[in-house]
C-alpha positions in Angstrom: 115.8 -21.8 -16.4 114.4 -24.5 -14.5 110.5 -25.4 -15.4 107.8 -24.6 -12.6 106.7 -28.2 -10.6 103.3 -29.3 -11.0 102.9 -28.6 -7.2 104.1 -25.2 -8.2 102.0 -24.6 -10.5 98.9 -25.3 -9.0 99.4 -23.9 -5.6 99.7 -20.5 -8.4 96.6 -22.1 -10.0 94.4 -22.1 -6.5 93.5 -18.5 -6.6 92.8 -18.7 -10.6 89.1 -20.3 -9.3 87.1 -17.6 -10.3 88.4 -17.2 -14.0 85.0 -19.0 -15.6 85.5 -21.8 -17.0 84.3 -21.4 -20.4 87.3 -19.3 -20.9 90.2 -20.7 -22.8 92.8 -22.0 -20.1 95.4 -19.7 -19.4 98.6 -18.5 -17.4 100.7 -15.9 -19.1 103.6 -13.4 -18.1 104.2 -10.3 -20.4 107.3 -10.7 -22.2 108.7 -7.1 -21.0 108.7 -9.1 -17.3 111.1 -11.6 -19.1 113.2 -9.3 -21.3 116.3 -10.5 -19.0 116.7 -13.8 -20.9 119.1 -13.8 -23.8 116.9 -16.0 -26.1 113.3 -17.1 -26.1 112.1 -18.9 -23.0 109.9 -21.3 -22.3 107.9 -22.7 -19.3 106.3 -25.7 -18.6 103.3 -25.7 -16.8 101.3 -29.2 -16.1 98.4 -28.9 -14.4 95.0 -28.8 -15.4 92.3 -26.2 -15.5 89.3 -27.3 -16.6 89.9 -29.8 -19.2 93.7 -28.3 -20.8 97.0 -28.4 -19.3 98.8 -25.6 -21.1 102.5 -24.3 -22.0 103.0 -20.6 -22.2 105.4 -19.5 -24.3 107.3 -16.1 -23.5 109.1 -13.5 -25.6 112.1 -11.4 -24.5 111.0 -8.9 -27.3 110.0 -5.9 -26.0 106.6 -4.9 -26.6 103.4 -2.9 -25.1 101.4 -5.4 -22.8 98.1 -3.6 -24.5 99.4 -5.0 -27.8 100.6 -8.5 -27.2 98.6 -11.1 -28.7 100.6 -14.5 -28.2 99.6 -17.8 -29.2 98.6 -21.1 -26.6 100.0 -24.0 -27.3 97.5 -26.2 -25.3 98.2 -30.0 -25.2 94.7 -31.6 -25.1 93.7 -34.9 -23.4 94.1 -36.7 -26.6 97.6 -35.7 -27.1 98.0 -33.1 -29.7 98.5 -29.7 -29.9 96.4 -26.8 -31.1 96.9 -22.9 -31.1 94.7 -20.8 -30.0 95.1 -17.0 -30.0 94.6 -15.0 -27.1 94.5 -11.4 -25.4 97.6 -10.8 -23.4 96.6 -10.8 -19.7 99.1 -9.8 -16.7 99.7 -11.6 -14.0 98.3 -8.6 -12.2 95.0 -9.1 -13.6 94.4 -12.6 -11.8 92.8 -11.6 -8.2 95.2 -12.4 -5.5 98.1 -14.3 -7.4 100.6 -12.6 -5.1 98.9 -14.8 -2.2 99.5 -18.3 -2.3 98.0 -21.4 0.4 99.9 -21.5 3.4 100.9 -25.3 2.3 102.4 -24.0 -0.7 106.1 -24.5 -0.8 108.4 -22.6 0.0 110.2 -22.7 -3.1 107.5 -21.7 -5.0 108.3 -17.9 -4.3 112.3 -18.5 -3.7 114.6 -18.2 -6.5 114.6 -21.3 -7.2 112.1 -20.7 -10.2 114.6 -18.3 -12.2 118.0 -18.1 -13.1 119.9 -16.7 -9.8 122.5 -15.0 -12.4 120.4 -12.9 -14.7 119.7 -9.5 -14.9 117.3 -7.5 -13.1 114.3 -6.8 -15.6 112.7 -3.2 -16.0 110.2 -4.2 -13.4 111.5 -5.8 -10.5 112.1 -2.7 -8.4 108.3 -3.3 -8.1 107.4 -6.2 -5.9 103.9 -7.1 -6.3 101.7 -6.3 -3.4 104.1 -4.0 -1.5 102.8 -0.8 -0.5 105.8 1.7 -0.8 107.1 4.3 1.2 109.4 6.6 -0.6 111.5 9.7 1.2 111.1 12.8 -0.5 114.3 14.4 -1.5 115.5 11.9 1.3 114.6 12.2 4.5 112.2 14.9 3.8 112.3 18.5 1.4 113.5 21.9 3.4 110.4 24.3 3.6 112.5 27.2 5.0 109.3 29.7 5.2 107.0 27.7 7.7 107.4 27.5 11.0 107.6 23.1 11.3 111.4 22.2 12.4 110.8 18.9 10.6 110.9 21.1 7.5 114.3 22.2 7.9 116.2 19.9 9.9 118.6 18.7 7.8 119.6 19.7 4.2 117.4 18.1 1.4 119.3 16.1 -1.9 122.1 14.8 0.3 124.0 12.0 1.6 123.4 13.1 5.3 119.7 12.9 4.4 119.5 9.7 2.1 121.2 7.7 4.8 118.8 9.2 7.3 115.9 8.2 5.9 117.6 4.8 5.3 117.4 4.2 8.7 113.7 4.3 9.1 113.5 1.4 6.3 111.9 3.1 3.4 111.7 1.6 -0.1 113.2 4.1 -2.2 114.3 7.4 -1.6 113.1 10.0 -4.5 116.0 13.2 -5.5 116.4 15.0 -8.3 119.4 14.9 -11.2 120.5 17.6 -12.8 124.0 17.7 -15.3 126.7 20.4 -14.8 127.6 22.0 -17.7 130.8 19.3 -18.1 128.6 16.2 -18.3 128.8 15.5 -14.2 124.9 13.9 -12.8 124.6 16.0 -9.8 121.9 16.2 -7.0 120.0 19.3 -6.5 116.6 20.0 -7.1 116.2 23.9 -8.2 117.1 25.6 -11.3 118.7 28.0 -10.0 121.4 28.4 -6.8 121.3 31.8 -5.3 124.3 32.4 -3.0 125.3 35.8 -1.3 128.2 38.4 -2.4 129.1 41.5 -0.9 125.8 41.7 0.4 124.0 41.0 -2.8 122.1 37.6 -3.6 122.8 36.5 -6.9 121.7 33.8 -8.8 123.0 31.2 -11.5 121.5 28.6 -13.7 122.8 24.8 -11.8 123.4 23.7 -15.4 125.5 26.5 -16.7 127.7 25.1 -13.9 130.8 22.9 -13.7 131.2 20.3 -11.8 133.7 22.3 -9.3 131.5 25.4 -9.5 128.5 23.5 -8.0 130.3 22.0 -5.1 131.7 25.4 -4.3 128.4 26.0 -2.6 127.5 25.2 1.1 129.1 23.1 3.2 132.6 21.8 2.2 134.2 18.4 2.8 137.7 19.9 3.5 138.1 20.8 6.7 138.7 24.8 7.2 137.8 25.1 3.6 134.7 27.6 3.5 131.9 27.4 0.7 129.8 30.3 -0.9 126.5 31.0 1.8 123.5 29.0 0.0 120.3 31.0 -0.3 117.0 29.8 -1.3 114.1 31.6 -3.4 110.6 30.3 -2.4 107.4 30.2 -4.8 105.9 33.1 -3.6 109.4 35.2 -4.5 110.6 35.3 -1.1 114.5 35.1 -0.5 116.0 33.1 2.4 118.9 32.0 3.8 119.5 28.0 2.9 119.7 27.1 6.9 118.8 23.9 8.4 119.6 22.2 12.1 121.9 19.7 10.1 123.7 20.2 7.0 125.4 19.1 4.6 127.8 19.3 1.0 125.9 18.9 -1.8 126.5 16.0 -4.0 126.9 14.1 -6.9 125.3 10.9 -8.1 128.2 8.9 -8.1 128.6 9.9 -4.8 124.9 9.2 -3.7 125.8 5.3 -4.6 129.0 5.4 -3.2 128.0 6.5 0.2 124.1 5.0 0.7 123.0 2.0 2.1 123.3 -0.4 -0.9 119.6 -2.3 0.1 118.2 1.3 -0.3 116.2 1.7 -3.6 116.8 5.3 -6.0 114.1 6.8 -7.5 115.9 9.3 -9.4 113.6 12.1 -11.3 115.5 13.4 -14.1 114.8 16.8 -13.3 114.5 19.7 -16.5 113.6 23.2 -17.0 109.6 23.2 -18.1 110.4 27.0 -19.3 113.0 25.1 -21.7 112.3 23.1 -25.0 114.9 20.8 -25.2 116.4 19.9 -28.7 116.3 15.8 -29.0 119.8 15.8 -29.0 120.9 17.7 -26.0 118.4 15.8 -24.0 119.7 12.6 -24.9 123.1 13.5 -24.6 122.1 14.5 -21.1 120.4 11.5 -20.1 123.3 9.0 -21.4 125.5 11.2 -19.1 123.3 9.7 -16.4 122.6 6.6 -17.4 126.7 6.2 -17.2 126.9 6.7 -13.4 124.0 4.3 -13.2 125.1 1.5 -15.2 129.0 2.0 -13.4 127.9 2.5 -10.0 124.0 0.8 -9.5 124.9 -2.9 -9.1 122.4 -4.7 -7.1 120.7 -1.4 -5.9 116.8 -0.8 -7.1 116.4 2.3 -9.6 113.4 3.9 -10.6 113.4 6.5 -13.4 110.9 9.7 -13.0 110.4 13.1 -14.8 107.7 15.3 -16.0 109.0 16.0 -19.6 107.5 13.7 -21.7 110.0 13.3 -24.2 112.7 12.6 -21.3 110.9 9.6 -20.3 110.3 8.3 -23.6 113.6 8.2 -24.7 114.9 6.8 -21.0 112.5 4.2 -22.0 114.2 3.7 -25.3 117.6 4.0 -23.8 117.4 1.1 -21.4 115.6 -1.5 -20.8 116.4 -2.6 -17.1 114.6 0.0 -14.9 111.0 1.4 -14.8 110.8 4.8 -15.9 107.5 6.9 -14.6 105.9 9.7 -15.7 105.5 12.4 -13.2 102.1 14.7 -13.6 100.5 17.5 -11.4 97.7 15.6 -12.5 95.0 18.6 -13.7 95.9 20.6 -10.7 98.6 23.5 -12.5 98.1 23.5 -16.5 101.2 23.9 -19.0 101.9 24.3 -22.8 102.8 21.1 -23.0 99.1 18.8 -23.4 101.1 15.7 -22.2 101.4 17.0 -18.7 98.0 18.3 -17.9 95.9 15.6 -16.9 95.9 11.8 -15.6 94.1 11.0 -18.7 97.1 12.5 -20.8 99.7 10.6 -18.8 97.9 7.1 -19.1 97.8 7.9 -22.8 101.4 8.5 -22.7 102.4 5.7 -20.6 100.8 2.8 -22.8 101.8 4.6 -26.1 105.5 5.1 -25.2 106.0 1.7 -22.9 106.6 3.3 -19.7 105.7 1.2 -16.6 103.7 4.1 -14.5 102.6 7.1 -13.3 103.5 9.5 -10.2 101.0 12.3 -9.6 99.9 14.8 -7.2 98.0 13.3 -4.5 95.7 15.6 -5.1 95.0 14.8 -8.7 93.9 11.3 -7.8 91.3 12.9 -4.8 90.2 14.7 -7.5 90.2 12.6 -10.5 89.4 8.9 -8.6 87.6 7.3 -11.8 91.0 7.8 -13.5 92.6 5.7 -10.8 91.2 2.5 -12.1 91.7 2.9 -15.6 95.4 3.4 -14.5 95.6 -0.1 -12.6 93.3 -1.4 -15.2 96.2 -0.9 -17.5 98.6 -2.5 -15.4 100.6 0.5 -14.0 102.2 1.3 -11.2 100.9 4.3 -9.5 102.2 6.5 -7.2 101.8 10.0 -5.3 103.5 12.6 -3.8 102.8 16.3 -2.4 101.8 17.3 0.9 98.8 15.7 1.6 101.5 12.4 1.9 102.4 13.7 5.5 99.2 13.3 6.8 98.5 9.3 7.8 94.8 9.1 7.3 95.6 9.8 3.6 97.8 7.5 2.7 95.9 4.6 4.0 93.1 6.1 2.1 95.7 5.5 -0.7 96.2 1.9 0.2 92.8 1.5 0.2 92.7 2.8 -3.1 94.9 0.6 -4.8 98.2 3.5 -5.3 101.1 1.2 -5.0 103.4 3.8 -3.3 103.7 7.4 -1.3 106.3 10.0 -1.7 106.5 11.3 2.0 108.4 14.4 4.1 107.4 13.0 7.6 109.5 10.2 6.7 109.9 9.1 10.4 105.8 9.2 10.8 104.7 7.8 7.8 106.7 4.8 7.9 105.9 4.7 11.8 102.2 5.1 10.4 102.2 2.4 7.2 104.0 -0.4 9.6 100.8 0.0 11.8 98.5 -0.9 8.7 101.0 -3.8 7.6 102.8 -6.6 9.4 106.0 -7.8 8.6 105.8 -11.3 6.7 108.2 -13.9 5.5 108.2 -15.1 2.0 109.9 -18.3 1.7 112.7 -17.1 3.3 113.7 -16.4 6.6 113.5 -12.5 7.2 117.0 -11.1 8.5 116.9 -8.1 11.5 118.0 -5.9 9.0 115.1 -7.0 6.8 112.6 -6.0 9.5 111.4 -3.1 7.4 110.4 -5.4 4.4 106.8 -4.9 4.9 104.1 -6.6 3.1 100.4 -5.7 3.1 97.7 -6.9 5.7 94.0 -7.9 4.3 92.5 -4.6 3.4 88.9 -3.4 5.6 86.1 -4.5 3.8 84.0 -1.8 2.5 80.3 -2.3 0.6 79.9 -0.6 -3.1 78.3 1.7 -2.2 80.4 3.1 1.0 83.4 2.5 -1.4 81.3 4.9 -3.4 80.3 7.4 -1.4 83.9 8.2 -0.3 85.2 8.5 -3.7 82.4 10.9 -4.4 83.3 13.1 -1.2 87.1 13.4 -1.6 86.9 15.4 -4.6 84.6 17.6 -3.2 86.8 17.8 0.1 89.9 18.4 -1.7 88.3 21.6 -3.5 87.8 23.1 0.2 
């Protein structure tokens, strides 16, 4: 690995100002961050604050950033070394180290720091400062009982709509994995598939399914070759038929990597029954089924894990160690048996006692819960939303004013049309390719007082109960 420069280091150092003095001198990366190197690493960093220049040391061994307590070696002006223990701090923690001087170098935020032939590490799909736009199901989730066309133009979960959403330069786009009943990762977000038969509409669990079974439904690749009518039962019980202005088969996850724009980031929620308790061994075998495709097929791609069953993303988490896994919460607003899932408070508690890297809730749980908000990014997680509210612009910069690092949208084309008027493209060291055009990074945020900041996150909650 090749050491940081001094002129590196202390165009990384400039922002540091306002860490007082009287603190010991410090720069430190959580070891989880460096997990990609095969033995210890070390870095050199030369320049003084205060009166110490220091050398961090960093540890590949994973471990919970709350508990890390690492030692500083720091080399004092007489020569010698002396070790000092320390609270772990992130990166994150230091106000505005993703910023640098415009006269910094341009290597300083190139590759040139790193190994270009490692691994990606569990958190890189997460690029510090970037606000993220994420397609729901795609290019957007089919709503078959309202009236908006955009909520049935084309058919949700599939290549036709990944690709689609591709094109208006999201981050990631979010669907959901299920496995047939002979081990296959497929993409399809229900529990059940209803499909029509001598005028009856029946209905079968996805996972009592084969692989062949599945894709027997809807559209079918081969020509002349028709597949069983798709029907769709909404919340409220209502039956419909599954039509959309585009369709398309329905897919696998192999498939999904095979046939989407490589650049285009997964989040994949690992998608379960919550009217299921799931035996530890079934659900492992079920996630290594998935974690197969991944490994064989991801490459270079970005991959973000979700779910909402606890014990899914805590043995994901134990399963690998290259990509983030997130726990998804309705945030307070539904309740289940399970205590885990029913508040933002439970999910924090999970996250920093099992080693996951964040949280995804309801938009509406955060409008509702905003004290919680900051206890999250306190403890260094990424946080994002989704639900309906995501469609609607004024809330999602609301988000970004927040501090949530990323929205799961419908109104793929109008959000991202939205977010890229609050943002402006920006080149990092590198010159940005047309195709990179959508690589957004985040202007200066509006300035607001204490107590407007205040006011507003008193009123949302009561707006949001409306």
């Amino acid at each position: 690995m090749t050491p940081v420069t001094m002129t590196q280091f202390y165009c990384l150092l400039q922002p540091m100002r306002n860490i007082p003095l009287s603190d010991p001198p410090l720069f430190f990366l959580p070891p989880y961050k460096f997990s990609l190197f095969k033995s210890n690493a070390v870095m050199y960093a030369f320049k003084k604050i205060s009166k110490f220049p220091i050398l961090t040391l960093f540890s590949p061994k994973r471990a919970k950033p709350s508990s890390l307590r690492p030692s500083l070696l720091a080399l004092s002006p007489r020569g010698y070394f002396r070790k000092m223990a320390l609270t772990a701090v992130h990166v994150s923690d230091v106000p505005h180290l993703d910023h640098v001087p415009e006269n910094a170098s341009a290597s300083l935020i190139s590759s040139s720091c790193f190994s270009k032939g490692v691994e990606v590490e569990r958190n890189a799909s997460f690029k510090g400062g970037k606000f993220m736009v994420i397609g729901h199901r795609g290019n957007g989730m089919n709503r078959l009982h309202l009236e908006d066309p955009r909520m049935k133009n084309m058919k949700e979960n599939s290549i036709l709509s990944f690709n689609a959403a591709a094109a208006f330069n999201v981050d990631y786009i979010e669907f959901d994995v299920q496995v047939t009943k002979d081990g296959s990762p497929i993409i399809f977000h229900d529990n059940f598939i209803l499909s029509e038969e001598n005028d009856t509409i029946y209905e079968k669990r996805v996972t009592d399914l084969s692989l062949s079974e599945f894709l027997a439904y809807g559209p079918q690749k081969e020509p002349g070759k028709v597949g069983r009518p798709l029907w769709r039962k909404t919340k409220d019980g209502k039956i419909i038929r599954w039509d959309v202005a585009s369709d398309d088969a329905l897919c696998t996850l192999q498939e999904a990597f095979e046939k989407v724009d490589p650049k285009l980031g997964f989040n994949i929620e690992l998608k379960f029954d919550d009217n299921i308790v799931y035996e530890e061994d079934f659900l492992v075998n079920l996630l290594q089924a998935i974690l197969k495709v991944v490994f064989e097929y991801a490459k270079e791609r970005p991959i973000i894990f979700s779910t909402f069953q606890p014990d899914a993303a805590l043995h994901m988490t134990k399963l690998q160690s290259i990509y983030p896994v997130l726990f998804l919460t309705n945030g307070g607003t539904e309740i289940y048996c399970d205590v885990r899932r029913n508040s933002l408070e439970e999910a924090l508690k999970l996250c920093l006692e099992g080693g996951l890297q964040g949280i995804v809730s309801e938009v509406k749980g955060i409008f509702r819960n905003p004290g919680a908000l900051g206890k999250i990014k306190e403890s260094n997680l990424m946080l994002f939303t989704y639900g309906t509210l995501n469609n609607v612009p004024e809330s999602v910069y609301l988000q970004h004013l927040l501090g949530v690092d990323g929205v799961i949208v419908d109104f793929v084309q109008e959000i991202t049309g939205a977010v890229r008027s609050l943002i402006k493209s920006t080149k990092t060291g590198e010159d940005i390719s047309s195709e990179e055009d959508g690589k957004l990074l985040l202007e200066a945020k509006p300035q607001f007082s204490q107590r407007e900041l205040s006011f507003l996150l008193k009123l949302i909650p009561e707006l949001i109960q409306q």
